[in-house]
C-alpha positions in Angstrom: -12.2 15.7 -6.3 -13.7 14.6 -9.4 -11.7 11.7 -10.7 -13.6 10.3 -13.5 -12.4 14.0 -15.5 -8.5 12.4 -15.0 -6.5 11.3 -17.9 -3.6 8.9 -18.0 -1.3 9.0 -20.5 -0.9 5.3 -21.1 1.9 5.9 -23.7 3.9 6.8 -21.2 3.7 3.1 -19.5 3.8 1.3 -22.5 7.2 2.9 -23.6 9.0 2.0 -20.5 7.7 -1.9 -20.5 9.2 -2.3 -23.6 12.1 -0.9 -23.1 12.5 -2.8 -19.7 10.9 -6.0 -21.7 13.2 -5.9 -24.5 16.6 -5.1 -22.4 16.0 -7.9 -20.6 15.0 -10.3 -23.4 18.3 -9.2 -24.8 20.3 -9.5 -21.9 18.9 -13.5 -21.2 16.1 -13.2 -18.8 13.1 -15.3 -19.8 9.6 -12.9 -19.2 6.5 -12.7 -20.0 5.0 -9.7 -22.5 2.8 -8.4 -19.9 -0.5 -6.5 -21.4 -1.4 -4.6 -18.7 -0.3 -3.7 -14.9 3.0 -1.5 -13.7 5.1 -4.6 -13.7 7.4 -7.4 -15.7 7.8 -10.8 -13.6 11.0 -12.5 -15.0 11.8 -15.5 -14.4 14.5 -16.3 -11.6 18.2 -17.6 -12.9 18.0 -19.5 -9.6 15.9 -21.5 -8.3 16.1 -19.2 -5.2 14.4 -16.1 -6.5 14.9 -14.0 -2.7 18.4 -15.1 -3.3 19.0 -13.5 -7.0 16.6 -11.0 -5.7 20.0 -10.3 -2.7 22.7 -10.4 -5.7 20.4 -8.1 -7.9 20.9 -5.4 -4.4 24.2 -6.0 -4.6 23.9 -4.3 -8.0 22.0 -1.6 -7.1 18.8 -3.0 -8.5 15.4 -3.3 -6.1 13.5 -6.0 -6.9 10.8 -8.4 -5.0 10.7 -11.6 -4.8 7.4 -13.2 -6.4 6.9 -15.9 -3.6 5.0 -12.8 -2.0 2.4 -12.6 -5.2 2.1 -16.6 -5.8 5.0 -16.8 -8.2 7.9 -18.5 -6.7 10.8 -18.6 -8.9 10.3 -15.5 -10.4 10.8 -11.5 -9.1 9.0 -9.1 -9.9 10.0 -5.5 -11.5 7.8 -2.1 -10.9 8.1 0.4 -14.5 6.0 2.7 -12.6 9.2 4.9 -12.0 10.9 7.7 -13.9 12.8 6.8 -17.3 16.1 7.1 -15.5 15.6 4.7 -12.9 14.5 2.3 -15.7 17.6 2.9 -17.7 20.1 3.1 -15.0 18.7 -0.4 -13.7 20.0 -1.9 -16.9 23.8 -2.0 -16.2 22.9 -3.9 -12.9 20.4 -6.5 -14.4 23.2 -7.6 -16.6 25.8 -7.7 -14.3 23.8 -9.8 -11.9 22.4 -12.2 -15.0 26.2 -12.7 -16.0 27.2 -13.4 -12.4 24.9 -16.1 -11.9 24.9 -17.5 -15.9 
């Protein structure tokens, strides 16, 4: 297949970070803008980031823990998904952050 005739809509990408950025900015998480990439690394609200990464489950919310990409303390959040996933995450990211906070 000829790739190099593919277009990505971008636009697309860069709605859903900032939506997912500034939900979680609002709901207390501390995070990075990112600039680029399919993903948002937040800072843990414990120390234990596989450990919120177990209550954030518990809320219906899949997340990994960044040990596995050299950032302990943090987890790490994939916006390469549909628009609902992203928005039906949000109840769950604030339930966890107030159960923890």
């Amino acid at each position: 297949q000829d790739l190099q005739s593919v277009n990505i809509d971008i636009e697309q990408y860069r709605k859903k970070r900032d939506y997912l950025y500034e939900a979680l900015k609002r709901i207390g998480y501390s995070v990075v803008y990112p600039q680029g990439a399919f993903y948002l690394f937040p800072k843990s609200p414990l120390k234990n980031e596989v450990r919120f990464c177990q209550v954030l489950a518990n809320h219906k919310v899949l997340v990994v823990p960044g040990r596995g990409f050299g950032q302990p303390g943090y987890f790490r959040i994939s916006y390469c998904v549909p628009d609902s996933t992203i928005e039906g995450s949000i109840a769950g990211f604030e339930a966890a952050h107030k159960e923890i906070t």
